[in-house]
N, C-alpha and C positions, 0 to 999 in steps of 0.2 A: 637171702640164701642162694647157693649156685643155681638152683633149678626154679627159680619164682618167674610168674611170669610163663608156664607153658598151657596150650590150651586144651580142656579134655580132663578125663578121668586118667590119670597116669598108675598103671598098674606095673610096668618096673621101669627102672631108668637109673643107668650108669654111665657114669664121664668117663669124657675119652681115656682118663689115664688108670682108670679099673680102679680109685682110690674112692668111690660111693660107688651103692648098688641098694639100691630099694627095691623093697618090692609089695605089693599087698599082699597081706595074707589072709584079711576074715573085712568082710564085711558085711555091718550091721543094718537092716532097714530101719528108717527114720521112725516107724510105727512100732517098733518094739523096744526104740528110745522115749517116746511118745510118757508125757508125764513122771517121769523119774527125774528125781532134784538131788540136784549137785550141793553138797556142804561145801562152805568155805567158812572156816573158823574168822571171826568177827576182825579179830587180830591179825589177820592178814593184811587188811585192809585199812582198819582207822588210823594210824600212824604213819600211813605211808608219803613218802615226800614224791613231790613230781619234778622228775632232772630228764636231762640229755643222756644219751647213749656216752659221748664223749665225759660227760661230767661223771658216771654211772663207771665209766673203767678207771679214771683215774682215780674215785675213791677205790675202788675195790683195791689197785696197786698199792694206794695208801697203807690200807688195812694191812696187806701181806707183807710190804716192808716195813710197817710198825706191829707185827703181833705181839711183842710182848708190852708194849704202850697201848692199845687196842685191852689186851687183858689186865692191868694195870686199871685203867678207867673202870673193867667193870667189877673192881674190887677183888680179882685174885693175886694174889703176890707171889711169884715167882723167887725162890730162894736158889735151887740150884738147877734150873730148868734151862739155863740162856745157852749152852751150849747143843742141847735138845733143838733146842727152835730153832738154831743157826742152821742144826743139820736139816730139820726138814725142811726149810726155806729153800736150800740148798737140793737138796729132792725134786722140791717145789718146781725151783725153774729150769732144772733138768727134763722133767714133766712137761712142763712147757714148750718144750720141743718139739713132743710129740701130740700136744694138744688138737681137738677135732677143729678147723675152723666154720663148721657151723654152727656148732656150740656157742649162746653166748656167754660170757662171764661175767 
């Protein structure tokens, strides 16, 4: 991320070009976290494959230039949707434009 790597408690911080700005807002002491348990539904997890960041986008691009092959495999059939799809693919990488880059995808 742009700001990894700084040292301290960072309570705000914005890049020179004003396009982030964090800032904290609530903080929680460690003792009133203290014994509370996180769910994670089971299925998150047992299926999971282990890739690369590199391998990790180029399926996801796979996916988004094949979704109607993507929907297809998992057994819905598209009868007059293909023009639907083209459009929001089209949205899509419009969208893309303006996507965050620290966001991963």
């Amino acid at each position: 991320m742009k700001f990894s790597g700084l040292p301290g408690l960072i309570v705000k911080i914005t890049d020179d070009k004003g396009d982030y700005d964090f800032e904290l807002v609530k903080s929680v002491s460690n003792s009133k976290l203290k014994g509370r348990l996180i769910n994670i539904k089971e299925s998150r997890y047992t299926h999971a494959i282990e890739t690369t960041q590199p391998k990790l986008k180029e399926a996801i691009k796979n996916v988004r230039a094949n979704a109607a092959a993507v929907l297809a495999s998992q057994g819905t059939t598209i009868i007059k949707g293909q023009e639907i799809l083209r459009q929001r693919e089209k949205k899509r990488e419009e969208n893309q434009k303006y996507a965050n880059p620290l966001e991963l995808n």
